[in-house]
C-alpha positions as CSV (number, residue, x, y, z in Angstrom):
1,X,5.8,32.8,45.5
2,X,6.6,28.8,44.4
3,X,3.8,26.7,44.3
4,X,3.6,24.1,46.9
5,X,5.0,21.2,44.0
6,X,3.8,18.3,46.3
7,X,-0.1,19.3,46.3
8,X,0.6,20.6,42.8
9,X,1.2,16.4,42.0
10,X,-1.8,15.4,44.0
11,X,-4.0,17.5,42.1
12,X,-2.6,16.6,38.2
13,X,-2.9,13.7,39.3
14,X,-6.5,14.0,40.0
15,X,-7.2,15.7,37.1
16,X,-5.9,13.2,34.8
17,X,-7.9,10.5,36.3
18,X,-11.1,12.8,35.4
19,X,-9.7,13.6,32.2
20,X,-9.8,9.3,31.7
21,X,-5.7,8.4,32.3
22,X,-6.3,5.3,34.6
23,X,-2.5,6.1,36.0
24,X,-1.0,9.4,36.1
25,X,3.0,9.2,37.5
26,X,5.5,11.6,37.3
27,X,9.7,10.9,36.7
28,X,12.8,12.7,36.2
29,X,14.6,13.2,32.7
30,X,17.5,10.8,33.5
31,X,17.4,8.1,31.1
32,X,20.9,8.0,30.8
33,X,20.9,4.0,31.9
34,X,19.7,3.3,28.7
35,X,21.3,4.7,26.5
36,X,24.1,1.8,25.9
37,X,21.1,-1.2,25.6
38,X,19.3,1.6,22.7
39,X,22.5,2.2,21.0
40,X,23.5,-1.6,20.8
41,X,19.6,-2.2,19.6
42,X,20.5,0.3,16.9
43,X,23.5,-1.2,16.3
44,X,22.2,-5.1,15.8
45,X,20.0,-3.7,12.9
46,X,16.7,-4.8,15.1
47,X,14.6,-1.4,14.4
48,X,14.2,-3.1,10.7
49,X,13.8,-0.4,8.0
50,X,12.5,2.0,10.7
51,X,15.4,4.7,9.8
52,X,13.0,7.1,12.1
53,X,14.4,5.3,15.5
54,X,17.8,5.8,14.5
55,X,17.9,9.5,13.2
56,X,17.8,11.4,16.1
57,X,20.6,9.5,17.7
58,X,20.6,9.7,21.8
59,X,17.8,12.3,21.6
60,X,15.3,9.5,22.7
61,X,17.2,9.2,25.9
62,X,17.1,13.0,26.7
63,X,13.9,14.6,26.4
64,X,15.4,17.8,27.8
65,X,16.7,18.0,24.1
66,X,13.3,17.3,22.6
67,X,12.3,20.1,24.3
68,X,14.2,22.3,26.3
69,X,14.1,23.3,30.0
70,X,12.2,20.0,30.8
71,X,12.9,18.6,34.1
72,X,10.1,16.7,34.7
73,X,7.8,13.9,32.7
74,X,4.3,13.1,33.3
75,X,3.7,10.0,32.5
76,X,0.3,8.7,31.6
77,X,-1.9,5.0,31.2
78,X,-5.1,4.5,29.2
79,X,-6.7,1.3,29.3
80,X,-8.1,0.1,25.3
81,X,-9.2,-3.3,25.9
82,X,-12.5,-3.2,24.4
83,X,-15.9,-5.8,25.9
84,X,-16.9,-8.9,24.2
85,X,-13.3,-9.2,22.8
86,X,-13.4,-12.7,21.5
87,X,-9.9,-12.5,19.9
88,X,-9.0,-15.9,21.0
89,X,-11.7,-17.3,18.9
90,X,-10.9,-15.1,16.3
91,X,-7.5,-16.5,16.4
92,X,-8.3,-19.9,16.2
93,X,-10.7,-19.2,13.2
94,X,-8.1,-19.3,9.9
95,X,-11.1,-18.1,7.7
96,X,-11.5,-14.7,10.0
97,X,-9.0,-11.5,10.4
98,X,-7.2,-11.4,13.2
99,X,-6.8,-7.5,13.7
100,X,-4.7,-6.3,16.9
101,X,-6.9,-5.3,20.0
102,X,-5.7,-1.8,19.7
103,X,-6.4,-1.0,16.5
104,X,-9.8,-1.8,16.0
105,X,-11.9,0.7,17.7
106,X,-10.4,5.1,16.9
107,X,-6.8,6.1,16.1
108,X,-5.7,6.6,20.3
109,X,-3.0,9.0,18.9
110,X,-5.7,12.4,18.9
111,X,-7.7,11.4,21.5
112,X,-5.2,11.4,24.3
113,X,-3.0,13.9,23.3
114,X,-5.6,16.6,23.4
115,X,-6.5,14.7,27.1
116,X,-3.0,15.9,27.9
117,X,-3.3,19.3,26.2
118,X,-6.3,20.0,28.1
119,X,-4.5,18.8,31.7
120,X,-1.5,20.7,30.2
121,X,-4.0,23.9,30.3
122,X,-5.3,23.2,33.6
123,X,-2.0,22.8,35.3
124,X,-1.4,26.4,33.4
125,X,-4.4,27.8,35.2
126,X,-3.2,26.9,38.7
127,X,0.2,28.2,38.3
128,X,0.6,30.3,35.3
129,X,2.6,30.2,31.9
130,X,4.9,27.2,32.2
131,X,6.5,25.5,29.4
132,X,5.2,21.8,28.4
133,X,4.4,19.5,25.3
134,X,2.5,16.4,25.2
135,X,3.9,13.4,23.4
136,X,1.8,10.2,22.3
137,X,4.1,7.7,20.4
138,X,4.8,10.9,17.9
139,X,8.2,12.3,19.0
140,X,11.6,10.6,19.5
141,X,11.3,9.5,22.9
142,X,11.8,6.4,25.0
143,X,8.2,6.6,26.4
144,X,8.1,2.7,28.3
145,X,11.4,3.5,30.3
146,X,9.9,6.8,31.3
147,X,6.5,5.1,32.1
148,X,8.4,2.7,34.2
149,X,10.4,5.4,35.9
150,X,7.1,7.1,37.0
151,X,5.1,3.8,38.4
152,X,3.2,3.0,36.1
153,X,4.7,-0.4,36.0
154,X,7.5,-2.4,34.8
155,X,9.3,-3.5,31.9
156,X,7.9,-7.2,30.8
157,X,10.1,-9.7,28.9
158,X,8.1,-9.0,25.8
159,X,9.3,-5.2,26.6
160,X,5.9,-3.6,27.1
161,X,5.2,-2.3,30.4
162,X,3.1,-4.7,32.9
163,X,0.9,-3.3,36.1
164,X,0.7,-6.0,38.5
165,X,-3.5,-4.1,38.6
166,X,-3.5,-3.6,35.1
167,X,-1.6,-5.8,32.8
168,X,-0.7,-4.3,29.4
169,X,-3.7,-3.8,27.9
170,X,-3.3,0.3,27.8
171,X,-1.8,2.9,26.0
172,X,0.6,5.6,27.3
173,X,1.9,9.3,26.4
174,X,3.8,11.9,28.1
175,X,3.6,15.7,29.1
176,X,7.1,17.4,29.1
177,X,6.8,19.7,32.0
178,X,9.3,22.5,33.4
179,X,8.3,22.2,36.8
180,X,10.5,20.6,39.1
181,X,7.7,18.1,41.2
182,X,8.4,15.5,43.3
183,X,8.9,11.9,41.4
184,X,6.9,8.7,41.8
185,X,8.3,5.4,42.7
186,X,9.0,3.0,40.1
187,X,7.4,-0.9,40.8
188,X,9.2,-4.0,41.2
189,X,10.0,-6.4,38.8
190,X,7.3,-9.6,38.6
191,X,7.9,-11.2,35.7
192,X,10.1,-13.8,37.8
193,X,10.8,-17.2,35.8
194,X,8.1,-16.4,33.3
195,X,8.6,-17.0,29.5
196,X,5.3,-17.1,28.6
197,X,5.3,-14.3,26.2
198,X,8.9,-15.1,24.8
199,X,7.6,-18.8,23.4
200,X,4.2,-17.9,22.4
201,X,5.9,-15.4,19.8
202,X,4.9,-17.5,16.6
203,X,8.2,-15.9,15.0
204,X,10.9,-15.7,17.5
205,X,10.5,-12.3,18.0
206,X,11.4,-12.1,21.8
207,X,15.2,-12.6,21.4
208,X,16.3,-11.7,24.9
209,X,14.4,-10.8,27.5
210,X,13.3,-6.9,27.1
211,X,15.0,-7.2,23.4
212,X,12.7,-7.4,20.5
213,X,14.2,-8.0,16.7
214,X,11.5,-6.0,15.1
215,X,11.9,-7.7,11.6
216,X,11.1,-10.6,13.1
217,X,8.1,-9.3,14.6
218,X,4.6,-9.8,13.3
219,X,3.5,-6.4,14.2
220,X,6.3,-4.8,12.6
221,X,6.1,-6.9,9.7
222,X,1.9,-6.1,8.8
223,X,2.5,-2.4,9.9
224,X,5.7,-1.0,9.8
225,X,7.2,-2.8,6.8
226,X,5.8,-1.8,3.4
227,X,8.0,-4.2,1.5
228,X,8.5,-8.0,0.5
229,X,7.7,-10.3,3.6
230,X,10.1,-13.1,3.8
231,X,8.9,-16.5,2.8
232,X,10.5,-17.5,6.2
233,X,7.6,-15.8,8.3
234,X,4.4,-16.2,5.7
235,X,2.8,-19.5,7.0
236,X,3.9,-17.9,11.0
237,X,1.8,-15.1,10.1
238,X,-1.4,-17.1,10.4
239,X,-4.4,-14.8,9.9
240,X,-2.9,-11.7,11.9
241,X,-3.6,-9.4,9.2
242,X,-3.0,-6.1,11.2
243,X,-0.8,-6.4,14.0
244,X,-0.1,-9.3,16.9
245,X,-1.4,-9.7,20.4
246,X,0.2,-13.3,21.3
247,X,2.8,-12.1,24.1
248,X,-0.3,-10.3,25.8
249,X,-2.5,-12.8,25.2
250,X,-0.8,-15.4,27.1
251,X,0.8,-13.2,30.1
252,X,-0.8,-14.2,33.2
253,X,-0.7,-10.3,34.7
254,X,-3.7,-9.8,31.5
255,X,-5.7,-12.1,33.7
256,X,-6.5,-8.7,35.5
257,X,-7.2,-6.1,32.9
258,X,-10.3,-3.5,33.2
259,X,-12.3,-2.9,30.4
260,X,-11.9,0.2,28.4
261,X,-13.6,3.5,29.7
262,X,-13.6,4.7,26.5
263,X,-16.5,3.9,23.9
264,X,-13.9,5.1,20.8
265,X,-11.9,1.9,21.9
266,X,-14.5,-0.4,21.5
267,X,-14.6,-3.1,17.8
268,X,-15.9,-1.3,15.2
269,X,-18.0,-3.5,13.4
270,X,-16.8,-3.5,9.7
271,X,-13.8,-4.7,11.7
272,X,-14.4,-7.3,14.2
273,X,-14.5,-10.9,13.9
274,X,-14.5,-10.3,9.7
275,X,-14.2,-12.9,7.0
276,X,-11.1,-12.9,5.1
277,X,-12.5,-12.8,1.8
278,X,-14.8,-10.0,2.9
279,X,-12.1,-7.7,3.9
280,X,-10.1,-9.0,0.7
281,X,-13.3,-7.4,-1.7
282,X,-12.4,-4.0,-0.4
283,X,-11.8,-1.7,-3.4
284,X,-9.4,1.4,-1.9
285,X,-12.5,3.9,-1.4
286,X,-13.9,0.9,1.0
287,X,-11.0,0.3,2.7
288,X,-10.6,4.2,3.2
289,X,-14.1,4.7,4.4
290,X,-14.0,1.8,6.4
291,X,-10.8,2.9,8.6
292,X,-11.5,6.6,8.9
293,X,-10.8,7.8,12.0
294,X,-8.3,4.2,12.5
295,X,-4.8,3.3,12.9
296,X,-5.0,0.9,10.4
297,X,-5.7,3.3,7.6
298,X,-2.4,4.5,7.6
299,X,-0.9,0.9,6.2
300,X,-2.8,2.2,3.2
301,X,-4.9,-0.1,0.8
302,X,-2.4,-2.2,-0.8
303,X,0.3,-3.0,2.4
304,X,-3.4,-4.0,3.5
305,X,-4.0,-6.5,0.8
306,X,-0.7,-7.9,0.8
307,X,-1.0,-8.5,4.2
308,X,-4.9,-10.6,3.5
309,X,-3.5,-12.4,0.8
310,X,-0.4,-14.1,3.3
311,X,-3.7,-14.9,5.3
312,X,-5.7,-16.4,2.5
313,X,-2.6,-17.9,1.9
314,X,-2.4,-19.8,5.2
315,X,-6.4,-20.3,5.2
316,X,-7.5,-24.2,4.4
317,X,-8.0,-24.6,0.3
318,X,-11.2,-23.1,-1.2
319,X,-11.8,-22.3,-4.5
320,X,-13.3,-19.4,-3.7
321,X,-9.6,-18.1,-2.3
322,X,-8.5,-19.2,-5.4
323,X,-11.0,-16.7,-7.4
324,X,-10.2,-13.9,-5.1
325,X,-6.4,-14.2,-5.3
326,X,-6.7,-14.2,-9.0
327,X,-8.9,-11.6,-9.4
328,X,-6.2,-9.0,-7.7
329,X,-3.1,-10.2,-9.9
330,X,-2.1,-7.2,-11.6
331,X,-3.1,-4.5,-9.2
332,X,1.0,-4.4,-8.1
333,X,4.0,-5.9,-8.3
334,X,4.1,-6.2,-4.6
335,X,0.8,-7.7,-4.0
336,X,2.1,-10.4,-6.9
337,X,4.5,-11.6,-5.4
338,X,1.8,-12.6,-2.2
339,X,-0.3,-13.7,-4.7
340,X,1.9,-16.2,-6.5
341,X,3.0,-17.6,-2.8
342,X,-0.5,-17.9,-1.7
343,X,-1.9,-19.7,-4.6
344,X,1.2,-22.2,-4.6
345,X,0.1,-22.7,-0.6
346,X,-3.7,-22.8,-1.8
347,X,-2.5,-25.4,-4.3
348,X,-1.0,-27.6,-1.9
349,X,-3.5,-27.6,0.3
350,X,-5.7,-28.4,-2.8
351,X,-3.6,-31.9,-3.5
352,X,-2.8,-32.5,0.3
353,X,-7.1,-32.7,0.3
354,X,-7.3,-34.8,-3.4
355,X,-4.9,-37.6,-1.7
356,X,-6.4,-37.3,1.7
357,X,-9.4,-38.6,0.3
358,X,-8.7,-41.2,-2.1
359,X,-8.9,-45.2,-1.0
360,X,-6.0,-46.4,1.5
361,X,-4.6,-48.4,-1.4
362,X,-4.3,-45.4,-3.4
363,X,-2.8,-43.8,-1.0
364,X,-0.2,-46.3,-0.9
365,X,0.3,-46.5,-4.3
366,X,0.7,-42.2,-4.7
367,X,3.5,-42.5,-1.8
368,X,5.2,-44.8,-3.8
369,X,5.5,-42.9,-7.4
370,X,6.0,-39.9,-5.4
371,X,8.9,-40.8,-4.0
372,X,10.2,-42.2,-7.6
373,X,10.6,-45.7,-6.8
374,X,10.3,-48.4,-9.1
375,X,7.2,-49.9,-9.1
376,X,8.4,-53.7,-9.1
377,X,10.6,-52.9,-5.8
378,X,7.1,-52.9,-4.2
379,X,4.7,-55.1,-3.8
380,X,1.1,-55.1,-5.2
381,X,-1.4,-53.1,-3.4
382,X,-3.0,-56.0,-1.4
């Protein structure tokens, strides 16, 4: 006998909510739509160096390839932001570490995949062996479009997905189901005329609506990308060392966020609101113990670095940056290259603040030979 599917839904959904998903919704496979917008992403080079989003070709738009017999997805919300945030002031601080909201409390990725394992099992338990796999950004899958199919909201011009109850402060992940149950109903579009998020991006990131150019993008730039970062984006950077929050920060839907349920979400300390320089003295066996269990310890110890010296870079002129950037010289060729930028921007800052302080006549008179005038076109300082 077939289980009634519609009380089936009622109760996962239930069940997730106890398990801690905020928004359980279920969708069909059908991604079909999008297959032209990911293929022309894929095509305009905007996934960076991130070969991974390419290799599987279309596979992202068929999760019934990903893993067979799947008819169904259930899609699922978990809300990170932590209390006591403070990351506008953090922001506005150029001597402090701006780290992304996300990642400063435990790596999500575990956490809510074994929520889904366990609903997974329960679902088992009321209807027997079924197939199904849960997914938590770690398989080639286009999770927002099937979070969108499945109500949990919509697709925002910074291409995350917004709740009009919610905002965008949550994580999702997916359970790949064989069971044919009845779908949710996607929300409406409320973005409207807002553009918020698109000019806020302090790199231009947000090049159509929807359509982000990810090497343009701070968060792909401190985490993804292991490389050189391009002089062109160094000073933009500010002091977001890990990660970038802007296009949520400034979307008016974030106005109406919950809190975090979840006490592994919350700031860890050695992390939140943290000097520059005192991340910067790190040696590898800090910076390993201090992100166990974190996202960010996967950028490893020097990507890390490299991404504190842009920052110390873009901090006002001390000579205590100075020390610090001198003292890593030689560790690697890549963190060098920072260096030697930094230092030059340190400098700068360094003569900016000599002339910024000497007498008004001086002043004049520095403008003058700096431009390469001859003095006698000029007249005495008066």
């Amino acid at each position: 006998m077939s289980p009634d599917y519609t009380d089936l839904a009622q109760k996962i959904k239930q069940w997730g909510q106890a398990l801690g998903f905020q928004h359980v919704g279920i969708c069909n496979v059908d991604l079909s739509d999008h297959e032209a917008q990911l293929q022309r992403w894929l095509d305009m080079g905007y996934h960076g160096e991130m070969d991974w989003m390419a290799r599987h070709g279309m596979m992202r738009a068929r999760p019934d390839e990903l893993l067979p017999g799947t008819v169904r997805v259930i899609s699922v919300r978990m809300n990170y932001l932590p209390p006591d945030a403070g990351f506008a002031d953090t922001l506005a601080n150029p001597n402090k570490a701006y780290i992304s909201r996300y990642s400063l409390g435990r790596d999500y990725h575990k956490l809510i995949r074994n929520r889904l394992k366990r609903l997974g099992q329960q679902i088992e338990q009321e209807v027997g062996q079924f197939g199904y796999r849960p997914f938590v950004d770690s398989a080639p899958i286009l999770e927002r479009p099937l979070a969108e199919k499945a109500g949990l909201g919509w697709t925002g011009k910074h291409s995350l997905i917004l709740s009009q109850s919610a905002g965008s402060w949550f994580f999702l992940g997916e359970l790949l189901i064989d069971l044919p149950l009845p779908v949710d109903t996607p929300e409406t579009n409320q973005c409207g005329k807002c553009v918020a998020c698109m000019t806020s991006c302090p790199t231009g990131a947000i090049v159509e609506e929807g359509v982000i150019d990810a090497r343009r993008c701070v968060s792909y730039l401190t985490i993804e990308f292991d490389g050189v970062i391009p002089e062109e984006f160094r000073e933009k950077i500010g002091n977001r060392i890990y990660g970038c929050d802007d296009c949520q920060l400034v979307c008016p839907f974030n106005r109406f966020s919950d809190l975090t349920e979840e006490a592994d979400y919350h700031c860890r300390d050695t992390l939140y609101q943290q000097d520059l320089l005192t991340l910067y003295q790190w040696d590898e066996a800090s910076f390993l113990k201090n992100t166990e269990g974190s996202a960010i310890r996967r950028i490893g110890h020097i990507q890390w670095l490299r991404n504190i010296t842009i920052a110390l870079g873009n901090a006002p002129y001390a000579p205590e940056i100075i020390n610090a950037l001198s003292e890593r010289q030689g560790l690697s060729e890549l963190l060098d290259i920072h260096i030697e930028w930094a230092l030059e921007q340190q400098q700068l800052k360094r003569e900016a603040l000599a002339v910024d302080v000497l007498p008004s006549k001086t002043k004049r008179l520095v403008r003058i030979v700096e431009k390469g005038l001859p003095r006698d076109a000029h007249s005495p300082p008066q």
